[in-house]
NUKELO-903155 format. One record per residue: residue in three letters; residue number from 1; x negated, y negated, z negated of N, C-alpha, C in turn. Coordinates in steps of 0.1 Angstrom, whole numbers, plus 5000, padded with zeros to 4 digits. Each point is the difference from the previous one (the first is absolute). Layout:
BEGIN
> residuo;num;n_u;n_v;n_w;ca_u;ca_v;ca_w;c_u;c_v;c_w
> ALA;NUM;X;Y;Z;X;Y;Z;X;Y;Z
...
END
This chain:
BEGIN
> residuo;num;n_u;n_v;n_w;ca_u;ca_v;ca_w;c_u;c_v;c_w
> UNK;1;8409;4407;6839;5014;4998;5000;5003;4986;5005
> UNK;2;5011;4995;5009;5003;4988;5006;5011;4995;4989
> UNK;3;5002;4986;5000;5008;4994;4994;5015;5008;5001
> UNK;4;5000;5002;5019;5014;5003;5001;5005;5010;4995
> UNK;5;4991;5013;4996;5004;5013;4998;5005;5001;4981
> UNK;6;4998;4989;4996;5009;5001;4986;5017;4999;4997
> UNK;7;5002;5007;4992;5012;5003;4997;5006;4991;4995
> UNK;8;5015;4994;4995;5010;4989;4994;4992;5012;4985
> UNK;9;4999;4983;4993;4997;5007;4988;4989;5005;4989
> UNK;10;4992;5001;5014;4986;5007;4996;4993;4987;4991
> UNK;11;4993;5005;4991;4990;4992;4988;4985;4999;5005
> UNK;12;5003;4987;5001;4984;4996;5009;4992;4989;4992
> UNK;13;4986;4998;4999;4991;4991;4994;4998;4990;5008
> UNK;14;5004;4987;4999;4995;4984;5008;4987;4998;5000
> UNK;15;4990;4998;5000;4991;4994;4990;5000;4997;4985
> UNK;16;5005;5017;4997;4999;4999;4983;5011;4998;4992
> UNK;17;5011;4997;5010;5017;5000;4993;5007;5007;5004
> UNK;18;5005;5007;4993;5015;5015;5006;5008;4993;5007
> UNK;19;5002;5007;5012;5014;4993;5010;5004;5015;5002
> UNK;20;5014;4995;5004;5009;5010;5008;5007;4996;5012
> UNK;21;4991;5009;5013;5006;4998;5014;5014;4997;4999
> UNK;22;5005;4992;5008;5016;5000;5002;5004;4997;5013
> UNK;23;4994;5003;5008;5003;5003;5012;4998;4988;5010
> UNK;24;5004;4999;5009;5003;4990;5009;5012;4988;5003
> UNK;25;5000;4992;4996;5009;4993;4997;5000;4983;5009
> UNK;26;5011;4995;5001;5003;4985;5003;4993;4990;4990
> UNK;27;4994;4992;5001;4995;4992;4990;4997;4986;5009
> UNK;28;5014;4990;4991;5002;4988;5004;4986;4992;5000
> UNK;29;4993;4988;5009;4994;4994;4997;4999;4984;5004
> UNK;30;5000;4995;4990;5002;4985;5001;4998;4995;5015
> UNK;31;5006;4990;5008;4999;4991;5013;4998;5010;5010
> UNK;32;5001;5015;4996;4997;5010;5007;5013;5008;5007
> UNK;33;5009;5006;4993;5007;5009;5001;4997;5012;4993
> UNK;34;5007;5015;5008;5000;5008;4992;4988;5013;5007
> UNK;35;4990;5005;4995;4995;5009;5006;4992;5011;4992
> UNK;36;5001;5017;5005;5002;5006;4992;4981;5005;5000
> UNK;37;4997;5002;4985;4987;5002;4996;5004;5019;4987
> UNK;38;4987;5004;4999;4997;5006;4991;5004;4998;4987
> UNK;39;5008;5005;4989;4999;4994;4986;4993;5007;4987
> UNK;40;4993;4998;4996;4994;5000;4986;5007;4993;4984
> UNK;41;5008;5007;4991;5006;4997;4990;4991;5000;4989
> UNK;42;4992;4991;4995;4993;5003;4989;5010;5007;4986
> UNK;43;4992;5005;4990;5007;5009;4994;4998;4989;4990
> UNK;44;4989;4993;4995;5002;4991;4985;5008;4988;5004
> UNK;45;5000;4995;5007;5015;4983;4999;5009;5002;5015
> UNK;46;4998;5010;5005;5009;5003;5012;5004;4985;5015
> UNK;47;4985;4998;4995;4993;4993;5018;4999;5007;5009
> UNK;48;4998;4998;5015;5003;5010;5010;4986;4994;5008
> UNK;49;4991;5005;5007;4992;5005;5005;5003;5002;5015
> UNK;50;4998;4992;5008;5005;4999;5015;4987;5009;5012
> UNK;51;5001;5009;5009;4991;4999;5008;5007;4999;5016
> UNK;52;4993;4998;5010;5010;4999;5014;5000;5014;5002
> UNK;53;5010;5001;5011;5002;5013;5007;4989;5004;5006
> UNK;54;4988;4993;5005;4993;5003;5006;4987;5009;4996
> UNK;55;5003;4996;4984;4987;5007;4991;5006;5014;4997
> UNK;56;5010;5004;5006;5003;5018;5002;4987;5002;5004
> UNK;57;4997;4994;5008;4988;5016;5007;4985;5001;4992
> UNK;58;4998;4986;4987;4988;5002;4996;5000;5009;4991
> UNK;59;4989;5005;4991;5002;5011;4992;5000;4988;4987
> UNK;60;5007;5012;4991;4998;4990;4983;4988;4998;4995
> UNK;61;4986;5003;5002;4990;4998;4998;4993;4988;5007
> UNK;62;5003;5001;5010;5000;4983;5008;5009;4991;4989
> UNK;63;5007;5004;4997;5014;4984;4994;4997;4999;4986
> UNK;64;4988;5010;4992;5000;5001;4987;5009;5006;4994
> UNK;65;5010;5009;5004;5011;5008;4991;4996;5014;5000
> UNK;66;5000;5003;4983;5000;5017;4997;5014;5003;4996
> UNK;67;4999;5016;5003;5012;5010;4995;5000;4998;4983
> UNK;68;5010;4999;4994;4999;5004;4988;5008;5013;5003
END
């Protein structure tokens, strides 16, 4: 399964910490501007988990994420 093919929502493992996909989003960054990445919401202190657009096409087992 590819990164891109998960759903808003779905309950995924980081390296050992529950996140929940949240989709594709704008994410401000310093001296940078604004450009849009993957997001990961961790579920224990609700930190977010960035990947680029471009890691759609790798699978979750390349990136380290399982299905819960």
């Amino acid at each position: 399964m590819k990164l891109s093919d998960l759903k808003l929502g779905q309950k995924v493992s980081i390296n050992g910490t529950a996140s929940e996909y949240q989709g594709i989003r704008k994410v401000k960054i310093p001296n940078f501007g604004k450009v849009e990445k993957r997001v990961f919401r961790r579920d224990e202190n609700g930190e977010c988990i960035y990947y680029n657009i471009i890691d759609g096409t790798k699978t979750l087992k390349n990136l380290g994420i399982k299905l819960l």
